[in-house]
LUMROVO-158179 format. One line per 10 residues: number of its first residue (from 0); their letters; for each residue x, y, z of C-alpha. Coordinates in steps of 0.1 Angstrom, whole numbers, always signed. Layout:
<recs>
NUM) A) X:Y:Z ~ ...
</recs>
This chain:
<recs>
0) XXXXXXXXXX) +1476:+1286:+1237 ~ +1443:+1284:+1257 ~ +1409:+1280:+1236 ~ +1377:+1300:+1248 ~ +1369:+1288:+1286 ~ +1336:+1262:+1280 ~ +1315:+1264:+1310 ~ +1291:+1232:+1323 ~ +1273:+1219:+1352 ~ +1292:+1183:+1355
10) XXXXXXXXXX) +1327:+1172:+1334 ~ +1327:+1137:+1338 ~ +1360:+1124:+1334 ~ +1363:+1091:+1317 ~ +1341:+1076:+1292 ~ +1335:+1040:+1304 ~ +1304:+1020:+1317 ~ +1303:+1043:+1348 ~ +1308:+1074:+1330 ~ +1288:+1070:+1305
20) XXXXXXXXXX) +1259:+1053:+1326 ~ +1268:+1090:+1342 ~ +1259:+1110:+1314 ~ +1229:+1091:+1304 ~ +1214:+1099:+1334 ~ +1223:+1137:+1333 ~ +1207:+1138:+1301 ~ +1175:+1121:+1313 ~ +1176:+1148:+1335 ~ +1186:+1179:+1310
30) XXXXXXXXXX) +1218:+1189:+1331 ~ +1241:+1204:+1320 ~ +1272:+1182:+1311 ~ +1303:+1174:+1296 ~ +1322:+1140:+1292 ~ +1357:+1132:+1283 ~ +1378:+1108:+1281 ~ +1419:+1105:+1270 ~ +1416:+1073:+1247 ~ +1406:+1082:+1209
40) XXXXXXXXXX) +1379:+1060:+1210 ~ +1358:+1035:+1229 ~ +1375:+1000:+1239 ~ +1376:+978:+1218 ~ +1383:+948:+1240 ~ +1357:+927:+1266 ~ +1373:+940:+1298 ~ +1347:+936:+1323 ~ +1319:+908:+1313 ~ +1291:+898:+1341
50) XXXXXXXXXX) +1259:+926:+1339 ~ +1241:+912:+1371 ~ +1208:+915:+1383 ~ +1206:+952:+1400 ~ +1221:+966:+1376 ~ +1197:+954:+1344 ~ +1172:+966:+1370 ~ +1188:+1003:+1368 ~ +1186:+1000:+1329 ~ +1153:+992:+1330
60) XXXXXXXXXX) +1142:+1023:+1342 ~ +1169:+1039:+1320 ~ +1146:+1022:+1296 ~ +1173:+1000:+1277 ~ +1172:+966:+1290 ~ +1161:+951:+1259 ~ +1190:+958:+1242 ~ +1214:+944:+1268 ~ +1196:+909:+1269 ~ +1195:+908:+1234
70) XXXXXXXXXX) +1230:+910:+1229 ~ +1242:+885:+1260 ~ +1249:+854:+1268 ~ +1224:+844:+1295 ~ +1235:+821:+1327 ~ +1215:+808:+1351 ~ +1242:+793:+1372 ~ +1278:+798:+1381 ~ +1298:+764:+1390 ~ +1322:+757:+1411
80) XXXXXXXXXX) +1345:+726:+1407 ~ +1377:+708:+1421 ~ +1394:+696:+1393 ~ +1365:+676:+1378 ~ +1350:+673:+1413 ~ +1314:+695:+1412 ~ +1316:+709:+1448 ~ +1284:+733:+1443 ~ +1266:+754:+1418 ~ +1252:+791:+1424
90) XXXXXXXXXX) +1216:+788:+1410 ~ +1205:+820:+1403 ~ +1163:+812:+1385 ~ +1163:+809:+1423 ~ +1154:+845:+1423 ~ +1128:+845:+1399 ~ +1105:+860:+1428 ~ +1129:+886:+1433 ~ +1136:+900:+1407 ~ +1123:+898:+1365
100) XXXXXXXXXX) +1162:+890:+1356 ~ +1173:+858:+1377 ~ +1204:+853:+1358 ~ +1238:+866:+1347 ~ +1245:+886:+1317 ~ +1275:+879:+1300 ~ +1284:+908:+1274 ~ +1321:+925:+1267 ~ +1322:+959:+1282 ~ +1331:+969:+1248
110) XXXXXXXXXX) +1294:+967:+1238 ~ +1281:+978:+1273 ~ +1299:+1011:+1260 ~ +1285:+1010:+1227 ~ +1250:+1006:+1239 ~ +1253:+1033:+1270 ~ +1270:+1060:+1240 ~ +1245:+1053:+1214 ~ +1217:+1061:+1240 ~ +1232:+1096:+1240
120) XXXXXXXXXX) +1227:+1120:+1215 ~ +1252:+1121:+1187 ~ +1292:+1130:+1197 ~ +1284:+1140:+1230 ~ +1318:+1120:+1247 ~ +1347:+1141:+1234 ~ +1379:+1117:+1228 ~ +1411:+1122:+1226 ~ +1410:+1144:+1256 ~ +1432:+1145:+1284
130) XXXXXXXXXX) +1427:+1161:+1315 ~ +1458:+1178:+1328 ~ +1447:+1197:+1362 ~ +1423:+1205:+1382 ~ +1413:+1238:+1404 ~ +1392:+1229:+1434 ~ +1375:+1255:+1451 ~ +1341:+1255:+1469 ~ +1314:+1261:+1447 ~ +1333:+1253:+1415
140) XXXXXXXXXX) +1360:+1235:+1398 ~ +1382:+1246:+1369 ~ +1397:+1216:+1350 ~ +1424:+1223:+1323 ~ +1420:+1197:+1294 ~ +1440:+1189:+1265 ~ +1431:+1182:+1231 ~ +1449:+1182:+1198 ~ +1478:+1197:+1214 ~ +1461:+1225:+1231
150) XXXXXXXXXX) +1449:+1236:+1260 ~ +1414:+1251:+1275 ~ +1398:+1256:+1307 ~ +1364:+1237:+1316 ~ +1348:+1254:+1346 ~ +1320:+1229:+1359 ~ +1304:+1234:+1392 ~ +1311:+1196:+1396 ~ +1333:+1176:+1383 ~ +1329:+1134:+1386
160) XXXXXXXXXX) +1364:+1116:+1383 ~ +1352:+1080:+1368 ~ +1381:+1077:+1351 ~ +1395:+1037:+1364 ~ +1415:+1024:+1386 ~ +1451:+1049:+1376 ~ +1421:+1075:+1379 ~ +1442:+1112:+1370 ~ +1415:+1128:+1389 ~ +1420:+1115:+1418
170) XXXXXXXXXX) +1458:+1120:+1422 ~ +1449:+1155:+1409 ~ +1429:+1156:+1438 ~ +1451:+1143:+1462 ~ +1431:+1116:+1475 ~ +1448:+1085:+1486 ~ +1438:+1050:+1470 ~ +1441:+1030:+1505 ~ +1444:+991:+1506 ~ +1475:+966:+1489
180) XXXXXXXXXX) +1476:+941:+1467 ~ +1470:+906:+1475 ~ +1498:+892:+1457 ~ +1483:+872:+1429 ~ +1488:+880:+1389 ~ +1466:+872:+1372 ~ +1464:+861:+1333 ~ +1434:+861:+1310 ~ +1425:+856:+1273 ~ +1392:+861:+1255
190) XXXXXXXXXX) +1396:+830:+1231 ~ +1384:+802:+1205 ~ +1379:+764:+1230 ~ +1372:+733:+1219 ~ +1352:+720:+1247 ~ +1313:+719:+1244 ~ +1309:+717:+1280 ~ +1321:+746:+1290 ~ +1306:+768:+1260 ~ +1274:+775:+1278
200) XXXXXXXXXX) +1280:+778:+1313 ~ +1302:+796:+1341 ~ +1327:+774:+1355 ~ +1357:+782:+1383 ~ +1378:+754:+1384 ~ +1401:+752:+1417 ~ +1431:+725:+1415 ~ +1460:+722:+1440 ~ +1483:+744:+1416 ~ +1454:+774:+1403
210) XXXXXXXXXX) +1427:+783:+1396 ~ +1406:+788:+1359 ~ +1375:+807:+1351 ~ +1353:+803:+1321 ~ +1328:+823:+1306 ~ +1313:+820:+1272 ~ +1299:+852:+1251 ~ +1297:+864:+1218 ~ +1307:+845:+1185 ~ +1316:+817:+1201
220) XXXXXXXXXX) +1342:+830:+1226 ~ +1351:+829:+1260 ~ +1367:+842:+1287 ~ +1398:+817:+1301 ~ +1411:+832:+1334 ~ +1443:+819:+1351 ~ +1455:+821:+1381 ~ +1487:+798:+1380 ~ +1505:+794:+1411 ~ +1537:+781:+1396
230) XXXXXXXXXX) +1536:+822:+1375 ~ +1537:+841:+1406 ~ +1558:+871:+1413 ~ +1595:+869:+1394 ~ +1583:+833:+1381 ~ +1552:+856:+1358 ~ +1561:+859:+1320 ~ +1571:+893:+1308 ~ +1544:+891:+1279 ~ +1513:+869:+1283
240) XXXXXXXXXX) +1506:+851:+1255 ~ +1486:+827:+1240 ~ +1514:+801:+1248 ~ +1518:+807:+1285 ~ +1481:+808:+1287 ~ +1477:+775:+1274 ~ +1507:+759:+1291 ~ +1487:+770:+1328 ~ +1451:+757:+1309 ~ +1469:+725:+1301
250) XXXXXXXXXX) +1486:+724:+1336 ~ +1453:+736:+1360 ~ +1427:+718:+1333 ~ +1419:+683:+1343 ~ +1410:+674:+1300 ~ +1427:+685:+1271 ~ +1418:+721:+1259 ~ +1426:+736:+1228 ~ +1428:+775:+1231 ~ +1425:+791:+1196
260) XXXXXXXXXX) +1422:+824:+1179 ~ +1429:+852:+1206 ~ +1407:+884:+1202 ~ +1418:+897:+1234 ~ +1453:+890:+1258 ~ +1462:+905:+1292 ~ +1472:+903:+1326 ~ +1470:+923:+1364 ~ +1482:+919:+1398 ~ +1450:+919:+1422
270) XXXXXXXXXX) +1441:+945:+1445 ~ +1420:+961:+1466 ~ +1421:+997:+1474 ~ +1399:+1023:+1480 ~ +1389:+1063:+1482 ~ +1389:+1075:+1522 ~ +1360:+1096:+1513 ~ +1341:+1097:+1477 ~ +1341:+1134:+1473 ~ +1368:+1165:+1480
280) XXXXXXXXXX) +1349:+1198:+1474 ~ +1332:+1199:+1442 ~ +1349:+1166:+1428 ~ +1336:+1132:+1439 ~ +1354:+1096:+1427 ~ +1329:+1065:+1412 ~ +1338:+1030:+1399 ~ +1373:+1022:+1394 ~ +1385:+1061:+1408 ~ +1369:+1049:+1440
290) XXXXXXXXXX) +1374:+1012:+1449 ~ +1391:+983:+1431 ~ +1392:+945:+1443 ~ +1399:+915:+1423 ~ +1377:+900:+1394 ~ +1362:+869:+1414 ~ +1323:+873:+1413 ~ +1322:+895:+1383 ~ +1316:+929:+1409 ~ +1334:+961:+1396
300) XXXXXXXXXX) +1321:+975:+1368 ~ +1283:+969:+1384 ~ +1290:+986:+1417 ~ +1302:+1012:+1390 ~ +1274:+1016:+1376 ~ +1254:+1016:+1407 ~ +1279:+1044:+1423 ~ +1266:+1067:+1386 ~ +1232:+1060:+1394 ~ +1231:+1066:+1431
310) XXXXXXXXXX) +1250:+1099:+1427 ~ +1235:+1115:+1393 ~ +1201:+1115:+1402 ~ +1215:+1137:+1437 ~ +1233:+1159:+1415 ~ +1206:+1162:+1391 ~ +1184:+1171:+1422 ~ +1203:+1199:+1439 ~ +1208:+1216:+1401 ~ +1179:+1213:+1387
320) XXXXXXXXXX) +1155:+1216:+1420 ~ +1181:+1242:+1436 ~ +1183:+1216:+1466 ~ +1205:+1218:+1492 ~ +1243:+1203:+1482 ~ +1240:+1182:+1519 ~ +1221:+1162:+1498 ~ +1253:+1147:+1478 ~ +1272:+1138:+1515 ~ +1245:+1107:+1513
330) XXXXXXXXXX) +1264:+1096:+1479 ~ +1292:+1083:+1502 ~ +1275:+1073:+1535 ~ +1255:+1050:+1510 ~ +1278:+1035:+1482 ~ +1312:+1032:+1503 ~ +1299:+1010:+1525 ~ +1287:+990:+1494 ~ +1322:+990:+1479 ~ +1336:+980:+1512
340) XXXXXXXXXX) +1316:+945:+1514 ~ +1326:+936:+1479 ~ +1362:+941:+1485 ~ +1358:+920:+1518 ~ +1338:+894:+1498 ~ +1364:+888:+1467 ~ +1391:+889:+1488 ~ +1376:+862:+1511 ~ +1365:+845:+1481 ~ +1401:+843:+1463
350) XXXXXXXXXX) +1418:+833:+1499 ~ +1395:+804:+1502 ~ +1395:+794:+1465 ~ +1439:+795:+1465 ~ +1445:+773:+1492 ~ +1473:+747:+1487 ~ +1475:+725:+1515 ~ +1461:+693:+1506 ~ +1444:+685:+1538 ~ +1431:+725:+1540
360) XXXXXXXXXX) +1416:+715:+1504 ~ +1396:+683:+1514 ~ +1381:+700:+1546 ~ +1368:+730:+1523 ~ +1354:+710:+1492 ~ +1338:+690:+1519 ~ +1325:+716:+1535 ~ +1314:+734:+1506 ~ +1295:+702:+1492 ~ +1278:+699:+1524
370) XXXXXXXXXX) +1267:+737:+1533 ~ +1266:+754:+1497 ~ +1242:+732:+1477 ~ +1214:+740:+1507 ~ +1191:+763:+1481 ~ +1180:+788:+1512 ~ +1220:+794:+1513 ~ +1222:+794:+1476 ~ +1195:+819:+1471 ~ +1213:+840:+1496
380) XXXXXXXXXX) +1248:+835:+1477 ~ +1231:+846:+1447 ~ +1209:+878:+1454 ~ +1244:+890:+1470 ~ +1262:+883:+1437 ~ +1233:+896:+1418 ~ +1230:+929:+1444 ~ +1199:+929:+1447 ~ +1205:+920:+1485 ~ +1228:+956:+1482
390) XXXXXXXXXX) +1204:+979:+1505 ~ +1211:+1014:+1525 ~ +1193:+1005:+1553 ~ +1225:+1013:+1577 ~ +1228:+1047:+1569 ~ +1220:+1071:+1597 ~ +1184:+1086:+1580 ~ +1171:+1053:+1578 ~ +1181:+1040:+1612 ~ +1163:+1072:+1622
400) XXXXXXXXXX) +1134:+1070:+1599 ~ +1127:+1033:+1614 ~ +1126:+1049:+1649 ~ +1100:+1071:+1637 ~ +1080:+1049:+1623 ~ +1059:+1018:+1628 ~ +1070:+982:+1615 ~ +1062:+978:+1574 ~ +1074:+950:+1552 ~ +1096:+974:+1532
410) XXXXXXXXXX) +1115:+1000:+1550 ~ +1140:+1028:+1545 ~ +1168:+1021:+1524 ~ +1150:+988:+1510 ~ +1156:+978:+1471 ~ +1125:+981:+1455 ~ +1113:+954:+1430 ~ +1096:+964:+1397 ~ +1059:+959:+1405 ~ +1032:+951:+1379
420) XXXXXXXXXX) +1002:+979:+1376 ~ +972:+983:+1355 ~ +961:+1014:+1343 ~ +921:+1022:+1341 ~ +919:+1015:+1309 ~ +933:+977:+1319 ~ +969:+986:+1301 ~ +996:+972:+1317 ~ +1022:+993:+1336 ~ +1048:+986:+1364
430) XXXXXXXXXX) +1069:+1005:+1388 ~ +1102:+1010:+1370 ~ +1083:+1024:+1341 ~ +1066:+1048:+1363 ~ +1110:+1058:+1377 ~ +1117:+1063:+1343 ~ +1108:+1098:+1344 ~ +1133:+1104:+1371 ~ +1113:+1118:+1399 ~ +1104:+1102:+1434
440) XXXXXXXXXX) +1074:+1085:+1431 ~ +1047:+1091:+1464 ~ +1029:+1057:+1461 ~ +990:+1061:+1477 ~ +978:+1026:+1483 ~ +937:+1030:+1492 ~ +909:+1016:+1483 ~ +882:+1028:+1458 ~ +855:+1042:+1480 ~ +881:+1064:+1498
450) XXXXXXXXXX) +901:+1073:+1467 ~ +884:+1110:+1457 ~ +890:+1122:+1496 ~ +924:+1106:+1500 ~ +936:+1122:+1462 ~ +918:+1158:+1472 ~ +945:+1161:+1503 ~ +968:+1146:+1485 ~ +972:+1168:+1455 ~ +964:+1197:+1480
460) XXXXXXXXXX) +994:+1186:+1499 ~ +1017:+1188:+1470 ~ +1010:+1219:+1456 ~ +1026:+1235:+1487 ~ +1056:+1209:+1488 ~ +1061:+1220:+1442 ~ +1061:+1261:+1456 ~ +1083:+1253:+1486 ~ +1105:+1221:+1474 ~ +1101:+1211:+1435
470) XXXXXXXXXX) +1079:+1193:+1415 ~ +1099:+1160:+1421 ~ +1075:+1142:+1435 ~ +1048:+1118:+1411 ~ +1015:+1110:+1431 ~ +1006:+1075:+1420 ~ +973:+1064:+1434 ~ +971:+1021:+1433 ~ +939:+1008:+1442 ~ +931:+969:+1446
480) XXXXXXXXXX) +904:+963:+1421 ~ +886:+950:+1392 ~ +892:+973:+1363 ~ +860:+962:+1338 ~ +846:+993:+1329 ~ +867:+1020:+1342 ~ +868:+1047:+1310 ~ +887:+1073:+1336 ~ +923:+1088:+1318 ~ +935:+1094:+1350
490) XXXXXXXXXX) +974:+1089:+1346 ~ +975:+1091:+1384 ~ +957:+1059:+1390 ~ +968:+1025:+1387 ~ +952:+993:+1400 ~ +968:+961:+1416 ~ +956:+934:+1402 ~ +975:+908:+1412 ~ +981:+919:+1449 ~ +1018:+928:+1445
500) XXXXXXXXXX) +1022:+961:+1458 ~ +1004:+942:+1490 ~ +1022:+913:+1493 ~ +1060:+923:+1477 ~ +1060:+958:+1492 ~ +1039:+949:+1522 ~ +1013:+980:+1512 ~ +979:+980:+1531 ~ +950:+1003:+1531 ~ +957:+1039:+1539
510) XXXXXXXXXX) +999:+1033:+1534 ~ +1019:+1058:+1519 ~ +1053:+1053:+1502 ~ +1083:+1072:+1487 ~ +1104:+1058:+1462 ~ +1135:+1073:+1453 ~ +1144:+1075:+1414 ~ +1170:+1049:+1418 ~ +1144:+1024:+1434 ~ +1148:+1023:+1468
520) XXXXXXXXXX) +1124:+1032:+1497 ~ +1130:+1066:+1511 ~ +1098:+1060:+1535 ~ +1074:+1039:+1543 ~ +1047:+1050:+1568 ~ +1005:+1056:+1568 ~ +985:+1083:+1556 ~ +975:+1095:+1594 ~ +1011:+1095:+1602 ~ +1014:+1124:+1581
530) XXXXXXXXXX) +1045:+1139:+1598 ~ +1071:+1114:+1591 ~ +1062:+1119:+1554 ~ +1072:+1158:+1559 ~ +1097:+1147:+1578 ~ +1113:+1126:+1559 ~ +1113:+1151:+1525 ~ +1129:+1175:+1550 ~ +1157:+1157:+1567 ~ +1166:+1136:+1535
540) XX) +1163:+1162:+1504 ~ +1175:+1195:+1529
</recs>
């Protein structure tokens, strides 16, 4: 029996951190949309754990950082060790001028989904429903759903598969998951330790025969990893249990360690595969659906949640603007690339970290003591683990835009930080605050003498770009001054006090600059070099 056909903009299929990140950026933007997922509720269990850097950054201009830090465990370092040998330790308050959230966040993807569905209004994800099929055609997709025993028909014009790594919409689709797995099962436990030490930092452990990971969170637990190399292949337990967990601890762990109370037992085989292209008509592939790769470095769920963000705010574009659908083909050419390094990274990572030979072992703790505690590498290590080094500037616009253009501090494809602004009224503000409204912001850097002529063509300029384009596109005037006495309720005016939007964007007198909604540069050029500007709208937005 088929229920009355429900009609939509975007089904999102599956419900976790990147669909629901998803959803609640289709609802910033008032699209359209519908999100489902099979299970009957959300998970109950920490899965994925590490929130880095980039993406707290992404909800900060969803507006909900607050509650995320709240809730977490906070760790400024990551440490590496052979047995109890320290071989190095990734400091990451060494990006304090790089970004307001130098450290890791440790919180159970469990609340990450409570905290991404309670931002929605109320019963918008609709459990306990499975998808069955889908119809691809070119300017829609029909997807037959089943709930409750019965079926119905959702026609969407897109539909997002961010439904994990056994992702139904992707073999639905056809779409091969390319890549093999690297051979190494993997067991983990979210448990009870009786080891102060290791309740308030990150710790991987290597030892000729494994490796362990720690990671304190919530109520006093934490996250034992094992990687035994004496349980691999036939030799792995059919059921991982608290037992064989602590048998490996006991084994790889160079104290005693008590493991009590399990909340949480499991195990995988690494991997790393992914999506030969990130979209088949009117369905694209995100997180999990698109690219898997083993745990090391805490990765997956935040390139995740990077791949919603990257592609909603595109989507959201082309529906709500009526911009043209070339505009989505930059989802891939941006984010697979992304997923690509990561895969290359933790599989590197896990190669170096399971050697066995003893002599292979000496040469890289030595070598790793030597080279990895230098704090210029470290800072690299960490704003890679952190992505905020993750940037687009490969992509084929910005190679173009850079040709284009003269030399600027920040250029196409950039990360933007989150700036600090003053209005005129000497209230503060910042960039990411000014993002949260979704649209591109056109950043007019000028000083105050020149500010009436340089607004007058501005807002002259933009008039005809809202009739021909949209209304996407937020003037924001920053002028380097004292504010005392400025009475002006301009909203369009903000003034740079402290010189950042100079020194950390590289903005001088007369510069103009586009910043997409996800905080990156779209274009970064000068007022008289008004053509790049036009240019840029054009070749990037259609």
């Amino acid at each position: 029996m088929f229920m009355q056909e429900l009609d939509t903009d975007v089904l999102i299929v599956g419900a976790g951190p990147t669909g629901l990140m998803m959803a609640n950026q289709l609802n910033k933007y008032g699209i359209r949309y519908r999100i489902i997922d099979q299970k009957n509720r959300r998970s109950l269990y920490s899965k994925a754990l590490v929130v880095h850097a980039r993406t707290i950054e992404m909800l900060e201009i969803l507006g909900v950082e607050d509650k995320w830090i709240n809730e977490s465990f906070i760790s400024k370092q990551l440490n590496f060790y052979y047995n109890d040998e320290s071989l190095f330790t990734i400091d990451f308050s060494l990006l304090r001028k790089k970004t307001d959230f130098p450290f890791l966040s440790i919180l159970p993807q469990s609340e990450t989904e409570k905290l991404l569905e309670n931002n929605l209004p109320a019963e918008t994800v609709q459990w306990s429903t499975k998808l069955i099929d889908i119809q691809n055609h070119e300017d829609s997709a029909r997807a037959t759903v089943m709930k409750g025993g019965e079926e119905y028909d959702i026609c969407a014009r897109y539909v997002i598969g961010c439904d994990g790594a056994h992702s139904k919409t992707r073999k639905l689709a056809q779409m091969p998951f390319e890549g093999e797995s690297e051979n190494i099962t993997v067991m983990l436990g979210d448990v009870e330790i009786n080891e102060p030490s290791l309740n308030n930092k990150l710790s991987l452990i290597s030892t000729q025969r494994g490796l362990l990971f720690f990671a304190p969170f919530q109520n006093n637990y934490t996250r034992v990893i094992a990687i035994d190399f004496d349980k691999q292949g036939s030799n792995f337990p059919e059921e991982v249990t608290l037992d064989e967990i602590q048998a490996s601890v006991t084994k790889l762990y160079p104290e005693s360690l008590q493991l009590e109370n399990p909340f949480w037992l499991s195990s995988f085989t690494a991997s790393h595969r992914q999506v030969p292209s990130y979209k088949d008509k009117r369905v694209f592939f995100a997180g999990d659906a698109a690219h898997i790769h083993n745990p090391l470095g805490g990765q997956g769920m935040n390139v995740g949640i990077q791949d919603a963000v990257n592609i909603s705010w595109k989507l959201a574009y082309v529906l709500k603007y009526h911009l043209s659908p070339s505009l989505l083909d930059t989802y891939q050419e941006e984010r697979k690339p992304v997923a690509q390094d990561v895969i290359k990274a933790t599989d590197r990572l896990i190669q170096v970290m399971s050697i066995q030979n003893k002599y292979a072992i000496k040469a890289r703790n030595k070598a790793m003591q030597v080279f990895l505690n230098n704090h210029t590498i470290q800072k690299k290590i960490a704003s890679r683990l952190s992505q905020i080094e993750v940037d687009y500037t490969f992509t084929s616009f910005s190679k173009q835009m850079r040709k284009r253009t003269e030399a600027k501090k920040s250029t196409t494809g950039e990360r933007i930080p989150n700036i600090g602004l003053h209005t005129l009224r000497n209230e503060k503000s910042d960039l990411y605050d000014l993002l949260r409204s979704g649209e591109c912001l056109l950043l007019v850097y000028t000083d105050e003498s020149g500010l009436p002529q340089v607004k007058e063509q501005v807002m002259k300029a933009l008039q005809v770009f809202y009739q021909k384009v949209g209304d996407f596109l937020t003037p924001v005037f920053i002028i380097q001054n004292d504010v005392q006495g400025k009475n002006d309720n301009d909203e369009a005016i903000y003034f740079d006090i402290k010189g950042e939007v100079k020194d950390r964007l590289g903005l001088s007198n007369g510069d103009v600059m586009i910043i997409r909604p996800d905080a990156y540069s779209l274009v970064h050029t000068s007022s008289n070099q008004a053509g790049n500007l036009k240019e840029a709208l054009v070749n990037y937005f259609g």
